[in-house]
Structure formats: structure tokens, C-alpha cells
C-alpha positions in Angstrom: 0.0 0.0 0.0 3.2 2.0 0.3 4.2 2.0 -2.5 0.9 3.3 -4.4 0.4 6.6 -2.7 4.4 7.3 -3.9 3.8 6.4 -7.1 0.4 8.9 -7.3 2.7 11.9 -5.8 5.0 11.5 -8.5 5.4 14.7 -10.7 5.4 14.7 -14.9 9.1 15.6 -14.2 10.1 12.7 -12.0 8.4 10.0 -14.0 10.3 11.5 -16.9 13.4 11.5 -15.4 13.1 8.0 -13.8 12.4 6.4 -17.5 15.4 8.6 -19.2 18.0 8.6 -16.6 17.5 5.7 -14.4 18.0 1.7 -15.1 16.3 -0.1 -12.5 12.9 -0.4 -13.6 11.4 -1.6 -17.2 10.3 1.5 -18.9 14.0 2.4 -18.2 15.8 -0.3 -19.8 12.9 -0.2 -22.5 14.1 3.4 -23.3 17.6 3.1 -23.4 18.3 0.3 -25.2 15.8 1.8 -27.9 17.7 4.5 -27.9 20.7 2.5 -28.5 19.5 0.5 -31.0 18.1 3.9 -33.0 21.9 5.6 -32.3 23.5 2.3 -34.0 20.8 2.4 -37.0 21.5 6.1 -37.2 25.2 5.7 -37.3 25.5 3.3 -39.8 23.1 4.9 -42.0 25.3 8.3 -42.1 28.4 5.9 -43.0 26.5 3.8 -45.7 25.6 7.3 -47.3 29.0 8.4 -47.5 28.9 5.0 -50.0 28.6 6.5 -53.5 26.5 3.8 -55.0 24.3 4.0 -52.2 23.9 7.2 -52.0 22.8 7.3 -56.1 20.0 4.1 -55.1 18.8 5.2 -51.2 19.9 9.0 -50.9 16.5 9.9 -50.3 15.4 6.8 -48.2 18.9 8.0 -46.4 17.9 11.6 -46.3 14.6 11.1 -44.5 15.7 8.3 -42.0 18.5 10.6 -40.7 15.8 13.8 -40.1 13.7 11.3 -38.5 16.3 10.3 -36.3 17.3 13.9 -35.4 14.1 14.9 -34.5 13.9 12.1 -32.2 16.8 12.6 -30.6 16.1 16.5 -30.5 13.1 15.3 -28.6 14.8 13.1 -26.4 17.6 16.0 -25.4 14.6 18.1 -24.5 13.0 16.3 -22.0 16.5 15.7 -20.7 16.6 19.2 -19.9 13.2 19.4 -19.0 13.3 16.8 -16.2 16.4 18.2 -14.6 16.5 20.8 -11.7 19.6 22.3 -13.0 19.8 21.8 -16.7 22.4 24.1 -17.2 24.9 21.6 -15.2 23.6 18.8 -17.7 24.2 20.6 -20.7 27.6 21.5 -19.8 28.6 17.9 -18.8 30.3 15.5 -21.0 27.2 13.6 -21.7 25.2 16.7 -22.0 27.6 18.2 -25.1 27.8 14.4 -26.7 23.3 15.0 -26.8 24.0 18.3 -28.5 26.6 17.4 -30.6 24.8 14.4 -32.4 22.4 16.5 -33.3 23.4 19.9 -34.1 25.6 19.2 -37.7 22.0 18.1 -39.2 20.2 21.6 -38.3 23.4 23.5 -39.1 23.5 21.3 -42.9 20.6 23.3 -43.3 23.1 26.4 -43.3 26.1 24.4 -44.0 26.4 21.9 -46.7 28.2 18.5 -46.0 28.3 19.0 -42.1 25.8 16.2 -41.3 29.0 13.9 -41.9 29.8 14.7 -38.4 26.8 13.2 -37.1 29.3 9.9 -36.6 30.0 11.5 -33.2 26.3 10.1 -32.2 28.1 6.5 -32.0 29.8 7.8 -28.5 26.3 8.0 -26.9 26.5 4.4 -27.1 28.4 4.5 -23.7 25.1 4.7 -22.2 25.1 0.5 -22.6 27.2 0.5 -19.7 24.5 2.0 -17.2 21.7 -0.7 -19.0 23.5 -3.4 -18.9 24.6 -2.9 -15.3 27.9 -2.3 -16.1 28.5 0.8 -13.9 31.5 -0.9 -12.5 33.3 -0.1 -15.9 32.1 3.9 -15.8 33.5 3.9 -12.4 36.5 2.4 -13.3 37.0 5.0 -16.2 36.6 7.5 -13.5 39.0 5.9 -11.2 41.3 5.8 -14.5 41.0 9.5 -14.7 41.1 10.7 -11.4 44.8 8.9 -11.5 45.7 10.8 -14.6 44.7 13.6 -12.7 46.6 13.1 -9.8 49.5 12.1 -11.6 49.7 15.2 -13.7 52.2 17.0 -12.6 54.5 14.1 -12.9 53.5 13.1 -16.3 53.6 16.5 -17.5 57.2 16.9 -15.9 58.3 13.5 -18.0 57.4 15.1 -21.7 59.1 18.4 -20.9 62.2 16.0 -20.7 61.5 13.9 -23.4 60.6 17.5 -26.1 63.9 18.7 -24.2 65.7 15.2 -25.5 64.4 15.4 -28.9 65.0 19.2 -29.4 68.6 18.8 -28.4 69.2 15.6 -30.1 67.5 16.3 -33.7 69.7 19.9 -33.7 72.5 17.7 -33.0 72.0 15.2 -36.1 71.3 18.1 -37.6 74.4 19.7 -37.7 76.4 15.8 -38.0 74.2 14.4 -41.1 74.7 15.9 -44.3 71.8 17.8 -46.5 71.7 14.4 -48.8 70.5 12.2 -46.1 67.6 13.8 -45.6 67.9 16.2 -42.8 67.2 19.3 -44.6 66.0 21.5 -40.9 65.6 21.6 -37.4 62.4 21.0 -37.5 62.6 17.4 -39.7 65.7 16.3 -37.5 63.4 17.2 -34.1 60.7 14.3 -36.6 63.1 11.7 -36.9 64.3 11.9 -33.4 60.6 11.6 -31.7 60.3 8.8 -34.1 63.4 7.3 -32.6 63.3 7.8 -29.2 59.7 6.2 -29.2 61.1 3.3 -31.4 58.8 3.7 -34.1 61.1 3.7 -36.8 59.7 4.7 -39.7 62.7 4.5 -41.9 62.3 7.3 -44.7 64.9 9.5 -42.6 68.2 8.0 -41.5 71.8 8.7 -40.5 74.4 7.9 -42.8 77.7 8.6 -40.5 78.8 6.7 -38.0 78.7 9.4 -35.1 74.8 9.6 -36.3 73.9 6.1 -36.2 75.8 5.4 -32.9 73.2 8.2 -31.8 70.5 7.1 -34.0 71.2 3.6 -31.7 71.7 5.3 -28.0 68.2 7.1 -28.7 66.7 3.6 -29.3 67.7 2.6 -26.3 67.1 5.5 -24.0 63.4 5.3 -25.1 62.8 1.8 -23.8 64.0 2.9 -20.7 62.2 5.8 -20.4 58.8 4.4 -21.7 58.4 3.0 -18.1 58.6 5.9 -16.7 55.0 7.1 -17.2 53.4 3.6 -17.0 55.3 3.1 -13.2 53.6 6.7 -12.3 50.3 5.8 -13.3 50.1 2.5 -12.2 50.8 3.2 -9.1 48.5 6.0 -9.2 45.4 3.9 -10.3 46.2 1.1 -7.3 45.9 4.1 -4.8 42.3 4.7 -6.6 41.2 0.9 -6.3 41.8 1.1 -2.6 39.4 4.0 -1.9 37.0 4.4 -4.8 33.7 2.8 -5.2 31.0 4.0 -7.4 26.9 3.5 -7.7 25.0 3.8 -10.7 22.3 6.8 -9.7 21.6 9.3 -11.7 21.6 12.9 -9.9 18.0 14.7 -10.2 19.7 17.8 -10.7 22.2 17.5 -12.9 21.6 14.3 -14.2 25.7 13.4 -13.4 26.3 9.5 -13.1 29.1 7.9 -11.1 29.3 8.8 -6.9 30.5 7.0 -4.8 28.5 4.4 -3.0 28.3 6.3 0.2 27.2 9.7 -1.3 24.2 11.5 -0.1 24.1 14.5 -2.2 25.7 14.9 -6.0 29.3 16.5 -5.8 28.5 18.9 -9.0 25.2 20.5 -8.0 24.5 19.1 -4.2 21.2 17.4 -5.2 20.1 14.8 -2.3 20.5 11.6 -4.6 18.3 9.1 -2.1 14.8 9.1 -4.1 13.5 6.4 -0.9 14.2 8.9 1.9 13.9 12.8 2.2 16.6 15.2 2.1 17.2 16.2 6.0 18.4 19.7 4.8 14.9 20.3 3.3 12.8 18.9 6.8 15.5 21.1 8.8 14.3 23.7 6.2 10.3 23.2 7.0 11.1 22.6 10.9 12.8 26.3 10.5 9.6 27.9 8.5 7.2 26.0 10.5 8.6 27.8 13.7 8.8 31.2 12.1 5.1 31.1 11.2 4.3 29.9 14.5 6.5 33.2 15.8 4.3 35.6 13.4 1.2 34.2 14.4 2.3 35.0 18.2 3.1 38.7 17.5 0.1 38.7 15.3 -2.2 37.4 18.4 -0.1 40.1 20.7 -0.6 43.1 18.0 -4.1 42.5 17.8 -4.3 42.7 21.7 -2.7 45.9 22.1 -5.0 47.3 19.7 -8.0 46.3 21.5 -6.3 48.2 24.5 -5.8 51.1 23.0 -9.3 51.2 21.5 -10.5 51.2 25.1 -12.5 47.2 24.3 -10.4 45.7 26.7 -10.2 46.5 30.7 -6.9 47.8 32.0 -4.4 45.5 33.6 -5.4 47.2 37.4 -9.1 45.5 36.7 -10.7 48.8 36.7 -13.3 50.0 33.8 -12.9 53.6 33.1 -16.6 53.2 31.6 -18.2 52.6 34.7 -16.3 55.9 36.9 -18.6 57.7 38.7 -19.3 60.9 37.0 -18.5 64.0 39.7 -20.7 66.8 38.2 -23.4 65.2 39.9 -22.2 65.1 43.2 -24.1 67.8 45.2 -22.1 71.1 46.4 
């Protein structure tokens, strides 16, 4: 019987929101994975139109299946917006700008020629699967993933000032050894063939020719295999600190519609929406408490304002329990 009354207070909003953003129920799962399926048809029909003999047979059958798609999904982004409390937050999330981007080259062909090609940028919405098919666990790993990168920054960033330093230093020096002939014609080129080097690539089409620049042709190859670990030992051991301490859920925040908190959270760290939909926020009953009080405190100095007034207008006795009413009246004493 519970579970009725909830379901009849439920808004226009919050039913929207709980079919488009949440996975736990079947309208949900219904949704996404038919928005999935029409992404993948979508997709595959901008790359089969890029097909020239295609295109002559079923450009118009591909011309009005893609409007039809992007006025679904022009729909869809809509009431994404719509069932938010913050939209703004949405629209300015990853997700959010993936929604507007996979839609906005078809309106803008209308202005622009040939732009709907970009429309192949709708195939990255498919990484809503994960929440459908219950993988969350892979989201939050790719936020664990980041949140190392992140923390290792500083060091990472530190490791490719030294390795451009190398390259600089190293492709003006073969540079100046190599002659014109072998192919090192600049700065710039040489500064090519020593990235190429140094990350073992090898591409071949420039090479030293003298034996100082092949002995340091050969000391770059091996100074890149050692440094190569370098950014793989930082990182690693950046992303096992973020296994031991990150766990994430897969609720969707009412406000901002941001996926991926932690297990524990109570309230979404973009916007501070209370992410429990089974309980109420306590900020909002310590709000009510508060407003319930004060409109108890006006209806006292209401009560007392109105008693005054009736003293003053002479309707109520005075505090000493005499009525000035009833006073005898001494013009008819006898003199």
C-alpha cells in the first residue's frame, strides 16, 4: 500500500526523469536500449551514405531516416533538460555536449552543406550501454582511470618536458652531423626523426648515414625503452591508490543528471542534489522545521498586535481590573 500513494505523488518531471535517466525499472531499460539500438541504426546509415553507390540508389530513403532520427533525438535531449532541476549543469557535462553534438551538424547542414558527416559523433552515446546493462563498475573504473591521470599530472607533464627537451637537443644535433643528402634538410625534420626514434617507431624514410649519427641514432633507441616505463610506473601506481578508496553507484543525480558517486554519497558533488529518491533530504525537513517555527513566531506577535490594539481602542479592561466606563461621573455630586 506504500508503494501506491508514492507512485500517485510522482510529478510529470520525475516520471520523466526516472524512465530517461535511471536503469532499474522496465520502462527504463525499455528506453535506453531503444535509444541505442536507433543511435546504431542512425550511425550506420550516415556511414553507408558516405557510399557512393548507395547514395545514387537510397539518398532519399537515407535523407529522410536521418531527419527522422534527429528529430527524435532533439526530442529526447529536450526532456533531458526538462526533467532536470539544473539543466544548465547537464548541458555542460560530457554527456550533455555528446546530446548536442549528435544533433546539431543536421540543423546547421541546413546552413552548411556537408556537415551532417559529423553526425558519426552520435556512435559515442553508445556508452550509455554500460548504465543498462549494469555495467557501472566499468564507468567507475574509467573514472577511477581518470582521477589517477589527474593526480599524476604534474609528474607526467614533468616527464614530456624532458623527453621534447631530448628530442630538441638531439635532432639539432644530427642536424648539424648528417649531411643535406641524407635527408635532414632543418631543425624541424631532425626534431621528426628523433621523436620517431626515441619512441622506437622507426619509420625509416629518414636516416643517418655517418657513423657518429647512427651510434646516436642507436643510444636514442635505447634511452626510449627505458624511459617508456617511466610514465606507466607513475600511473600505475596511481590507479592502485584509486582501487583502494573508490567505489562507485550507478544513480543518476536529479539535478544535474551526473552518473558515477560513490556508493556512500548523499548529495551529488556537481550540483548538491540529495541523490536518495526512498528517503527525504534532512536539509529540506531542517528547512520546514525552521519555516514552521517562524510562522508559529508571526502568528504569536500577530495574536499580541491584535491585543494591544483592543487596548488602546478602550474594548479591553486595564491590567489594574478597573473599567474607566463605569467611573462615577462628579458633576453630579451635590455642592
Amino acid at each position: 500500500m506504500s508503494s501506491e500513494p508514492h507512485t500517485k505523488q510522482m510529478t510529470l518531471r520525475e516520471r520523466i526523469f526516472q524512465i530517461i535517466f535511471e536503469s532499474d525499472t522496465p520502462a527504463a531499460k525499455g528506453f535506453d536500449i531503444a535509444l541505442i539500438i536507433m543511435i546504431l541504426v542512425s550511425v550506420t546509415i550516415i556511414m553507408l551514405d558516405s557510399v557512393v553507390s548507395l547514395k545514387a540508389r537510397y539518398g532519399e530513403f537515407f535523407l529522410i531516416a536521418e531527419w527522422v532520427f534527429t528529430v527524435i533525438f532533439t526530442i529526447e535531449y529536450a526532456l533531458r533538460l526538462y526533467c532536470l532541476d539544473r539543466p544548465v549543469r547537464y548541458a555542460r557535462s560530457t554527456y550533455g555536449i555528446i546530446d548536442l553534438l549528435s544533433i546539431l551538424p543536421s540543423w546547421l547542414s541546413l546552413l552548411i552543406p556537408g556537415s551532417q558527416a559529423m553526425l558519426v559523433i552520435r556512435v559515442l552515446r553508445v556508452m550509455r550501454l554500460f548504465r543498462v546493462l549494469r555495467l557501472m563498475e566499468f564507468v567507475g573504473e574509467g573514472h577511477l582511470l581518470l582521477e589517477a591521470l589527474e593526480r599524476s599530472r604534474q609528474k607526467i607533464l614533468m616527464f614530456l618536458m624532458t623527453v621534447i627537451s631530448l628530442v630538441i637537443v638531439f635532432g639539432a644535433l644530427v642536424y648539424l652531423i648528417e649531411p643535406v643528402e641524407a635527408g635532414f634538410t632543418s631543425i624541424p625534420k631532425s626534431i621528426y626523426w628523433a621523436v620517431v626514434t626515441l619512441t622506437t617507431v622507426g619509420y625509416g624514410d629518414i636516416s643517418p648515414i655517418t657513423p657518429l649519427g647512427q651510434f646516436i641514432s642507436a643510444m636514442m633507441m635505447i634511452l626510449g625503452y627505458s624511459i617508456l616505463a617511466v610514465p606507466t610506473g607513475v600511473f600505475s601506481a596511481e590507479v592502485m591508490r584509486s582501487i583502494q578508496r573508490n567505489h562507485y553507484s550507478d544513480e543518476a543525480c536529479p539535478g544535474c543528471g551526473h552518473e558515477g558517486h560513490e556508493r556512500d554519497a548523499k548529495y551529488c558533488r556537481l550540483c548538491g542534489s540529495w541523490l536518495d529518491e526512498e528517503a527525504d533530504d534532512p536539509r529540506r525537513k531542517e528547512i520546514d522545521d525552521e519555516i514552521e517555527e517562524l510562522q508559529k513566531e508571526r502568528e504569536a506577535l500577530d495574536e499580541e498586535a491584535r491585543r494591544l490594539e483592543q487596548e488602546r481602542d478602550g474594548n479591553l479592561p486595564s491590567h489594574d481590573g478597573s473599567d474607566d466606563s463605569e467611573a462615577p461621573d462628579d458633576s453630579s455630586k451635590p455642592r
